[in-house]
C-alpha positions in Angstrom: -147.3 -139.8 95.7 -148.6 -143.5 96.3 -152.2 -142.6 95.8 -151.9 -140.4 92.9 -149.6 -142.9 90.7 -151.3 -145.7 88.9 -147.9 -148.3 89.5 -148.0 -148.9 93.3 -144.8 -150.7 93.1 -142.6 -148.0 91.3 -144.1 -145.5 93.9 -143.8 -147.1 97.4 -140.0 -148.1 95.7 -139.2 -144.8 95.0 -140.1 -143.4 98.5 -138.3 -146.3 100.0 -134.8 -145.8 97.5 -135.5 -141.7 98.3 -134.2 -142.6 102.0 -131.1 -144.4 100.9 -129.2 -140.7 99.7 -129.9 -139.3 103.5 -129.3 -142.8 104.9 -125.8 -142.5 103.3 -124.8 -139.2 104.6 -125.8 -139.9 108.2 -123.4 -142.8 108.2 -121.1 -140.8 107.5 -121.0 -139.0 110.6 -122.0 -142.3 112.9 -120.5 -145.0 114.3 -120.9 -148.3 112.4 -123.5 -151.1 114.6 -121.6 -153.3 116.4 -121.3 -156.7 114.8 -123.5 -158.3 117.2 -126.2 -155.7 116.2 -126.1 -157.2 112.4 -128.4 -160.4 112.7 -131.0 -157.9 114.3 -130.4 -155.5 111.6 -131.1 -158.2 108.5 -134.0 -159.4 110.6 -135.6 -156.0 110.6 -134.8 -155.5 106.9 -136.1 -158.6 106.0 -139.6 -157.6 108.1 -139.9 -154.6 106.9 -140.0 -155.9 103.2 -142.4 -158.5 103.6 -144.6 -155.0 105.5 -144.0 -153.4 102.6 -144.5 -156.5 100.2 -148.1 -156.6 102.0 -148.9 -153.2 101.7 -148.2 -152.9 98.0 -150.3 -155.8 97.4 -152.7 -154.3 100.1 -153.4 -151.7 97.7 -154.8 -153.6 94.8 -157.8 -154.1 97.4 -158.2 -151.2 97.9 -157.5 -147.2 98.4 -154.9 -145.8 100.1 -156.7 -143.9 102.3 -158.2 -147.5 103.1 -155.9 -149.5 103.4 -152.7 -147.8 105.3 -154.3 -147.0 108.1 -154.8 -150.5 108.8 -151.5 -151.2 108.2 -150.3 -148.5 110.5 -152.7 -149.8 113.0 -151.9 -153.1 112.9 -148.0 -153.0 113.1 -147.8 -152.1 116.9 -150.2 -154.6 118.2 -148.2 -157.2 116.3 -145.0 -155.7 117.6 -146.7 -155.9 121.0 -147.4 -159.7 120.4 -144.0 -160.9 119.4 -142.6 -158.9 122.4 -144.6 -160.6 124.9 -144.6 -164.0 123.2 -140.9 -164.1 122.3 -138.9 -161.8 123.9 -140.3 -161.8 127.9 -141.2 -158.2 127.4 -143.7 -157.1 130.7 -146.6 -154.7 130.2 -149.0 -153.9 132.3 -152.9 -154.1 131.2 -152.7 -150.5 131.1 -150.1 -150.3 128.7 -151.4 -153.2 126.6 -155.4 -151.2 126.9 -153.5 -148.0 125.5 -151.7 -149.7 122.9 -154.9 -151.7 121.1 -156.8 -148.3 122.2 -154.5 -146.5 119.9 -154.4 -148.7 117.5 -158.1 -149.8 116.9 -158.9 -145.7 116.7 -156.4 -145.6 113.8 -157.6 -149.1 112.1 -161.1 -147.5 112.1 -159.8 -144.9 110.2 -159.4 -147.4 107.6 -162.2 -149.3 108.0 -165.0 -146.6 107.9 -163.0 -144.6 105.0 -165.7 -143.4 102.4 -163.4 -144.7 99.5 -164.6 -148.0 97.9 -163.3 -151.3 98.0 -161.7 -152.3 94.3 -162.9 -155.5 93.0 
């Protein structure tokens, strides 16, 4: 839907408003967070915009098939970051070698796509 639709912003917007109908039914049948749970929940809302803020402007560099991969690719190493540098999280180098491993194979993706690079 994103790559075929000329406005990037109406498109990644309507795939992130089609999740709010489904949202609202599994509410329904789940318990509400705890209120404790709700700064953590406006955090991640507020994170995930600015990824998704990037991305759509991400895309007036270049393709889709460019350009999300990186994003995807980069995500978990910074997840794995901030987890190490602010919350104490330990991982072994094995862990941390599978994770960039992972990663860099889905950033090259990106990287070596055969779509060109708008200027």
């Amino acid at each position: 839907m994103v790559k075929n639709f000329d406005d990037k912003v109406i498109s990644v917007s309507a795939i992130a408003f089609g999740h709010v109908p489904m949202a609202i039914v599994v509410m329904l049948f789940l318990p509400l967070p705890t209120l404790e749970s709700v700064p953590y929940i406006i955090l991640s809302a507020i994170i995930h915009q600015g990824y998704q803020y990037n991305l759509i402007s991400a895309y007036k560099f270049g393709d889709l098939t460019r350009v999300y991969p990186i994003a995807r690719g980069t995500g978990p190493i910074i997840a794995t970051l901030i987890s190490i540098t602010f919350l104490g999280i330990l991982i072994s180098k094995f862990q941390i070698l599978s994770i960039v491993l992972i990663c860099f194979g889905i950033i090259i993706l990106g990287l070596f796509s055969k779509s060109p690079i708008k200027k």
